[in-house]
Rosetta silent file (secondary structure, phi, psi, omega in degrees, C-alpha in Angstrom):
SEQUENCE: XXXXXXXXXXXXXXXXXXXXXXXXXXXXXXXXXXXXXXXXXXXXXXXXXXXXXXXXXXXXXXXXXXXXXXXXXXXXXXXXXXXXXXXXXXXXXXXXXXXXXXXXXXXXXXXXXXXXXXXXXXXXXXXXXXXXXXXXXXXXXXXXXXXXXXXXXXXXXXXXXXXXXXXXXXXXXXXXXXXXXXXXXXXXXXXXX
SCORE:     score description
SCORE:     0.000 S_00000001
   1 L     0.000  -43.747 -169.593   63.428  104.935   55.679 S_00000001
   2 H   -76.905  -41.129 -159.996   65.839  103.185   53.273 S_00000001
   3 H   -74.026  -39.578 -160.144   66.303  100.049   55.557 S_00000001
   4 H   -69.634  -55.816  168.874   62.388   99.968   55.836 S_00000001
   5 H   -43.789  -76.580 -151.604   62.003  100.157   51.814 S_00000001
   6 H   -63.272  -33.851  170.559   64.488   97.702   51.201 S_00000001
   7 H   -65.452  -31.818 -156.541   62.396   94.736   53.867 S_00000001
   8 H  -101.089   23.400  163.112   59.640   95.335   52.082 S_00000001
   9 H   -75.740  -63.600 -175.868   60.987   94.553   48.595 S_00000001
  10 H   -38.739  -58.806 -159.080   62.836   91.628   50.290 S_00000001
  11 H  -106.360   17.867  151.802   59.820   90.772   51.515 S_00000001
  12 L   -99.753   42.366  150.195   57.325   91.009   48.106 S_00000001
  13 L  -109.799  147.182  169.498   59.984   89.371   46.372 S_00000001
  14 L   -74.845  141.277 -152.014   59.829   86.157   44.959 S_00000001
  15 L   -77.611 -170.080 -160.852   61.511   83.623   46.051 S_00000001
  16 L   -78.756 -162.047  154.334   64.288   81.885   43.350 S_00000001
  17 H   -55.316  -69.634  167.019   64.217   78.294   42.155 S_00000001
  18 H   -31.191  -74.886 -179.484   66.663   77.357   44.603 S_00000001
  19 H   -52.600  -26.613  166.454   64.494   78.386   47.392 S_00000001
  20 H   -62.456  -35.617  174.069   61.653   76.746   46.353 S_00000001
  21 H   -63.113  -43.722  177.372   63.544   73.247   46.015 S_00000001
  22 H   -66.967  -43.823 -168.946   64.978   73.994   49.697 S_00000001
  23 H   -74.917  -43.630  176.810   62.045   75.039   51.081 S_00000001
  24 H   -64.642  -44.969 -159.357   59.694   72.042   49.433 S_00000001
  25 H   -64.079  -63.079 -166.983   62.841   69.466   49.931 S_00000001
  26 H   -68.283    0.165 -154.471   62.323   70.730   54.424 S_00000001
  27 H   -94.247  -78.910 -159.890   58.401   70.626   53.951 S_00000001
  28 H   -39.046  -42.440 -162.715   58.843   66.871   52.815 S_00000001
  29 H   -64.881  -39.169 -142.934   61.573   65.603   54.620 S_00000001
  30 H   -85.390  -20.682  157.150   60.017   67.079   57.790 S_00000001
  31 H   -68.999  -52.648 -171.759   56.499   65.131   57.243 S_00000001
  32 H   -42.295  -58.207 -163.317   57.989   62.102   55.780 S_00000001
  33 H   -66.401  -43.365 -158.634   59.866   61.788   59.027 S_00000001
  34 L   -83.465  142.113 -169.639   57.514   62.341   61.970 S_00000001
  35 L   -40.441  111.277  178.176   56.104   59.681   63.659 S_00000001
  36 L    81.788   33.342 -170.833   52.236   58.848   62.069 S_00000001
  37 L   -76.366  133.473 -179.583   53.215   60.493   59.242 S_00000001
  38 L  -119.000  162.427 -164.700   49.659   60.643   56.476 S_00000001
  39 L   -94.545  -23.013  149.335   49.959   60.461   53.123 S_00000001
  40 L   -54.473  -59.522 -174.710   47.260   63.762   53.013 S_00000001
  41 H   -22.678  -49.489 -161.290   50.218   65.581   55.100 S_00000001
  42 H   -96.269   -4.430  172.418   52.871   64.831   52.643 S_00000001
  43 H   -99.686  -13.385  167.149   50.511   65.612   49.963 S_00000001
  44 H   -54.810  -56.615 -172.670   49.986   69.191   51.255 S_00000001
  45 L   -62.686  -37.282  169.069   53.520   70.046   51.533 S_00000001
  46 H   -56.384  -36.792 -152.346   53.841   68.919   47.830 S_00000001
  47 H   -84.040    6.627 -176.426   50.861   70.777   46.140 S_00000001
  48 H   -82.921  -45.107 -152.409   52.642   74.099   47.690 S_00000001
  49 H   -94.615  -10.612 -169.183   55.596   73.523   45.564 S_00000001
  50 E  -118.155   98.272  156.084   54.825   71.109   42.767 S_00000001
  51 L   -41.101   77.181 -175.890   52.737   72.046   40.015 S_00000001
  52 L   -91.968   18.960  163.238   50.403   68.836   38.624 S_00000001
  53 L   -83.326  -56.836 -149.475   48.529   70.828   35.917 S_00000001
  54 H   -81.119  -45.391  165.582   51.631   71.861   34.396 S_00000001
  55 H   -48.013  -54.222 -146.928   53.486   68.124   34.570 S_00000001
  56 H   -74.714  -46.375 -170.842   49.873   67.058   33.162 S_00000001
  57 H   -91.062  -18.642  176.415   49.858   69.002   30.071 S_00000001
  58 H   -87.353  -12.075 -174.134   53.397   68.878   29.061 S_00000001
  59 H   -83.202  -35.055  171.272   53.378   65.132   29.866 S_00000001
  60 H   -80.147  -35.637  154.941   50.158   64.751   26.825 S_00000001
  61 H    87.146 -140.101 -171.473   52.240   67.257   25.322 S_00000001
  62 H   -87.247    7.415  148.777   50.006   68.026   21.888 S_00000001
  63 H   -38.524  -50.061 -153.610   46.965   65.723   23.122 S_00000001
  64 H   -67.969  -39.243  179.017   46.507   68.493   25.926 S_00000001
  65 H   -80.422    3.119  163.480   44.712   70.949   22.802 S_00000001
  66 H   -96.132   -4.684 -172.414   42.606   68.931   21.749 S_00000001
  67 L   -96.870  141.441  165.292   40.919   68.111   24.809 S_00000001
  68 L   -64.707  178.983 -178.279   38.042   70.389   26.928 S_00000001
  69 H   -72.844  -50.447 -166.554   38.495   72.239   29.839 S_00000001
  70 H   -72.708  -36.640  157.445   36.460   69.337   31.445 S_00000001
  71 H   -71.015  -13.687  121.364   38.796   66.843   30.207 S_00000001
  72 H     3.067  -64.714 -154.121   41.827   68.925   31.178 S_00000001
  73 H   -89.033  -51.168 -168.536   40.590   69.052   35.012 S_00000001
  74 H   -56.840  -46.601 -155.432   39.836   65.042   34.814 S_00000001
  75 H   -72.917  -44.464 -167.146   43.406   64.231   33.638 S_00000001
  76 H   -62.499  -59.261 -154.106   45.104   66.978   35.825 S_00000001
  77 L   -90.355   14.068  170.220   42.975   65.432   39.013 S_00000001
  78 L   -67.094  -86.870 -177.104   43.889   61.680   37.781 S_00000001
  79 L   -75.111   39.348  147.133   47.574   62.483   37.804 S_00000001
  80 L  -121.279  -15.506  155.255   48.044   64.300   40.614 S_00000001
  81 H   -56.762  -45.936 -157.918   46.265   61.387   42.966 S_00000001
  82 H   -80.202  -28.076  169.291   48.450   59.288   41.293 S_00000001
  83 H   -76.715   -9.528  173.590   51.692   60.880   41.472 S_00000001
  84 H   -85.150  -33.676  172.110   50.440   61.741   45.297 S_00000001
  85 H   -67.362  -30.129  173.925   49.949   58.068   45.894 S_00000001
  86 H   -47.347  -73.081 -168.815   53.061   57.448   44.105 S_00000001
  87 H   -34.848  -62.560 -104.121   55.313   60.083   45.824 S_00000001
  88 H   -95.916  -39.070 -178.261   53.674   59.514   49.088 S_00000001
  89 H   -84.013  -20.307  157.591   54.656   55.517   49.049 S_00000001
  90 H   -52.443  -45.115 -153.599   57.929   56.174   48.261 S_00000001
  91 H  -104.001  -38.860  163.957   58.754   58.989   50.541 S_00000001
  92 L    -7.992   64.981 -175.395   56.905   57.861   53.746 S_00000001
  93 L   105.579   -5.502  163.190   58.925   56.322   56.625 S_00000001
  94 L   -79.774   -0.411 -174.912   62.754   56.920   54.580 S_00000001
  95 L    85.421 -178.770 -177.622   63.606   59.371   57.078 S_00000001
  96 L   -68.915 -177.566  158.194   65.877   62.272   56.177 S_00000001
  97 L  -138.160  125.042  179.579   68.067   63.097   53.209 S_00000001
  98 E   -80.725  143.210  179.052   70.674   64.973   53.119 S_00000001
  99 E  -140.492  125.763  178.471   70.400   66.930   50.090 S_00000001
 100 E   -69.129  132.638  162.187   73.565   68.949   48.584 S_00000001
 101 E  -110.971  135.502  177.935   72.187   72.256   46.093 S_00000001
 102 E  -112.268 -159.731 -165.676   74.051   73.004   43.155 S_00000001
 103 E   -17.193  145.181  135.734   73.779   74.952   40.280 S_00000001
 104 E  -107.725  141.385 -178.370   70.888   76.994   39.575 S_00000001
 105 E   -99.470  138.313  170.334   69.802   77.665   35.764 S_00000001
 106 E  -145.138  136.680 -172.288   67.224   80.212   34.955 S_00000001
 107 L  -151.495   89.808 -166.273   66.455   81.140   31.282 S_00000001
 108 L    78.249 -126.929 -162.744   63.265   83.329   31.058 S_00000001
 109 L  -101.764    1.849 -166.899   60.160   81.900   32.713 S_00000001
 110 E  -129.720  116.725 -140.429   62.196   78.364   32.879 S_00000001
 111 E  -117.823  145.926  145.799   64.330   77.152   35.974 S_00000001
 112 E  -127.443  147.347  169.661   66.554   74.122   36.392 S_00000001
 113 E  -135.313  148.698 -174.938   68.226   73.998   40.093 S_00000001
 114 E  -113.515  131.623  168.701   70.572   70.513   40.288 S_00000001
 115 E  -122.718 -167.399  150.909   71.076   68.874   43.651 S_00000001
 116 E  -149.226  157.657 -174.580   72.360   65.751   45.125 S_00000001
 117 E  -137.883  134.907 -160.099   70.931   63.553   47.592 S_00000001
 118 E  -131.562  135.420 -173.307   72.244   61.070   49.790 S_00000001
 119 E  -122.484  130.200  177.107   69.965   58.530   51.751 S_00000001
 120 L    35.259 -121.403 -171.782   71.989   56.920   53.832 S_00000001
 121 L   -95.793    7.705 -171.387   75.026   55.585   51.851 S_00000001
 122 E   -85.434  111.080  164.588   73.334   56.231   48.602 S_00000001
 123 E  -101.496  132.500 -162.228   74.297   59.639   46.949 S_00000001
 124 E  -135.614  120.720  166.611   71.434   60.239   44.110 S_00000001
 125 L   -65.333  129.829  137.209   71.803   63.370   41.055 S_00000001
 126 E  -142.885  146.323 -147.289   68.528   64.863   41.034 S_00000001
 127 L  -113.266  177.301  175.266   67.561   67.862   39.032 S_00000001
 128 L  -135.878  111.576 -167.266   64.443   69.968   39.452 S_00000001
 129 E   -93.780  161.053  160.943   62.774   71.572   36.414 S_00000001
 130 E  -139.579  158.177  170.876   60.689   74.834   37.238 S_00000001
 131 E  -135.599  177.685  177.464   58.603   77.266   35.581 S_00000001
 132 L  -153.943  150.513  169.713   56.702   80.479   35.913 S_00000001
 133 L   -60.476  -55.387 -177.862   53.917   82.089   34.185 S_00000001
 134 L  -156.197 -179.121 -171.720   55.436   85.387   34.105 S_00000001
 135 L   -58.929   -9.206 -177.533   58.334   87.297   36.077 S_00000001
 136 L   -98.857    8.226 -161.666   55.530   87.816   39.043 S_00000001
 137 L  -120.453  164.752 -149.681   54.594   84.738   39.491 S_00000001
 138 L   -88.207  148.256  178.535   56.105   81.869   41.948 S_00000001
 139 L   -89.909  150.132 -168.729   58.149   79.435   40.358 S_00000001
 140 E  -139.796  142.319  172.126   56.564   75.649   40.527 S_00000001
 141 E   -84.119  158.462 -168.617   58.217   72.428   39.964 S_00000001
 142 E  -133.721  -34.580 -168.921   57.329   70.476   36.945 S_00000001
 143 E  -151.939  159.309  171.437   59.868   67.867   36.599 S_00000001
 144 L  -150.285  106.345  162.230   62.222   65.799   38.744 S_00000001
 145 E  -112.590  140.605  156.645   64.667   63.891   37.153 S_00000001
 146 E  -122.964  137.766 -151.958   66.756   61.100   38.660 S_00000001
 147 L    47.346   59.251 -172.128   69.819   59.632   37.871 S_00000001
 148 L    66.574  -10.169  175.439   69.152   60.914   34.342 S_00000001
 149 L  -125.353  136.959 -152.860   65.804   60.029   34.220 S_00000001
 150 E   -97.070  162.610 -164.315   63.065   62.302   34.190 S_00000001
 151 L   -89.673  -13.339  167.457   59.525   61.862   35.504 S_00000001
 152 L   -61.420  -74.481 -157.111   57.981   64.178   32.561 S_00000001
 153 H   -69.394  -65.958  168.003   59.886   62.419   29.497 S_00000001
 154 H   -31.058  -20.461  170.593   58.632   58.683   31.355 S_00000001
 155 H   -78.826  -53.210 -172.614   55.165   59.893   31.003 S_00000001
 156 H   -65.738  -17.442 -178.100   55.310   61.026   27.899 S_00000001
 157 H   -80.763  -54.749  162.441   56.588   58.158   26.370 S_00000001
 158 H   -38.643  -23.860  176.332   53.839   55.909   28.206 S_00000001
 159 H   -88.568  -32.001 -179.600   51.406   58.172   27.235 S_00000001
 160 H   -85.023  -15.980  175.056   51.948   58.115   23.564 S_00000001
 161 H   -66.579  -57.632 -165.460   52.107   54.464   23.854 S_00000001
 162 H   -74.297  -22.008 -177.293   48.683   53.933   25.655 S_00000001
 163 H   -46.570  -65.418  163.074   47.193   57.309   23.541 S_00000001
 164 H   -14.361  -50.703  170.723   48.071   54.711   20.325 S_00000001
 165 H   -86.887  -45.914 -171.228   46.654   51.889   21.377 S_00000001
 166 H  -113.504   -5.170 -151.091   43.769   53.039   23.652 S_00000001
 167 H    37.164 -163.052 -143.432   43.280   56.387   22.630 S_00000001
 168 H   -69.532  -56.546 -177.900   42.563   59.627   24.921 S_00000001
 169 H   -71.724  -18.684  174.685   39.997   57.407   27.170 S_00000001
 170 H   -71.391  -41.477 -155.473   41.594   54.287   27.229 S_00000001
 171 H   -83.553  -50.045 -171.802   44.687   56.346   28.560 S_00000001
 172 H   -82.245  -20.979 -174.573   42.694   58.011   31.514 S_00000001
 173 H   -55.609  -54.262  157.302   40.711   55.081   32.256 S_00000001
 174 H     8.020  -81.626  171.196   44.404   53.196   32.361 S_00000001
 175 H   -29.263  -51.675 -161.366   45.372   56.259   35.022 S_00000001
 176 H  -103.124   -1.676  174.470   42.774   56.122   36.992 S_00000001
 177 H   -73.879  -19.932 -178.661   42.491   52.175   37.478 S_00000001
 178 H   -89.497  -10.420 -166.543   46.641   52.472   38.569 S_00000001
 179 H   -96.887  -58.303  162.605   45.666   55.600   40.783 S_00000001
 180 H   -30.485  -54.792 -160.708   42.673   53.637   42.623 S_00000001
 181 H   -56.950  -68.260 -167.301   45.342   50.798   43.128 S_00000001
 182 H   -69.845  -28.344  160.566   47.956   52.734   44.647 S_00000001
 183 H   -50.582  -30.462 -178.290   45.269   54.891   47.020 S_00000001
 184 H   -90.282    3.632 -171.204   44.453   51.254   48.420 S_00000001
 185 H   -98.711  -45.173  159.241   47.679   50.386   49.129 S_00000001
 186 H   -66.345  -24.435 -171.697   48.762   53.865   50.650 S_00000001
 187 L    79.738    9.869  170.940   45.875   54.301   52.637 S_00000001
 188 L   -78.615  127.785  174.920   45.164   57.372   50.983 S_00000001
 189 L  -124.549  134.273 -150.538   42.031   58.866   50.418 S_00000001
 190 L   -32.691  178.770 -175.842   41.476   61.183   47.279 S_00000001
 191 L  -102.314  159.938  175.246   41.771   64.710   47.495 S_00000001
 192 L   -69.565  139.863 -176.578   37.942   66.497   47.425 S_00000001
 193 L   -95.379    0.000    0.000   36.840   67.485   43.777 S_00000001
């Protein structure tokens, strides 16, 4: 009775930061590697673990409240082709990585887990930020920084540049002419709206 209780908390519980970074880290590595590898595969295995709403609004930052719900969804489904074309040409064909996990941080609703990752002879610091909604809900990546530099704080500073200059439309048009680009180049074709 007790052992029976005790699987099924273990198994409604959520898992930690760490496990989400291990478990997303095996998803990727293990498309990225195999033979014919698609850049829709490798974009599946991200969208379980990676959270492109939540990078989208912290990267406009106080931009994101002024904007509708329909302009919201446009920005959100800009930058997540384009970080999936991004990711996708990057990770495609490097083979594995070993990846060391360190620390994990958790402070409320807000996760850091620190790893390291070595491609070949290349050992690489890269940190993982996560969040949650609330204590029931799955923790989602948000951020990745490497070698100190994070993919969040690089947005935002481009984005306050092109908001400046081009304002709010200028900035997605910007987005979605670099997001077109890299879909022809990847061979990727958008995700269905």
């Amino acid at each position: 009775m007790i052992a029976s209780l005790i699987a099924a908390v273990l198994l409604t519980a959520t898992p930690t930061p760490v496990e989400v970074v291990k478990s997303g880290n095996a998803d990727v590595q293990k498309v990225a590697s195999a033979p014919g590898a698609k850049v829709e595969q490798l974009s599946k295995a991200v969208e379980r673990f990676v959270d492109f709403g939540e990078l989208s609004k912290r990267a406009l930052g106080a931009q994101w409240d002024k904007l509708t719900p329909a302009q919201r969804k446009d920005f959100s489904e800009t930058m997540q082709g384009l970080l999936r074309a991004s990711y996708a040409q990057k990770a495609l064909g490097q083979g594995k990585a070993q990846v060391q996990y360190g620390k994990e941080s958790v402070q409320g609703n807000e996760a850091t887990v620190a790893t390291t990752v070595k491609v070949k002879q290349d050992e690489v610091p890269v940190e993982y930020k996560l969040f949650r909604e609330n204590e029931k809900s799955e923790w989602r990546i948000y951020d990745v920084i490497t070698d100190e530099v994070s993919l969040l704080e690089t947005y935002q500073g481009q984005f306050r540049k092109l908001l400046a200059d081009k304002g709010f439309d200028g900035l997605l048009s910007t987005l979605k002419s670099k997001r077109a680009q890299l879909e022809k180049n990847t061979g990727a074709t958008p995700p269905a709206q």
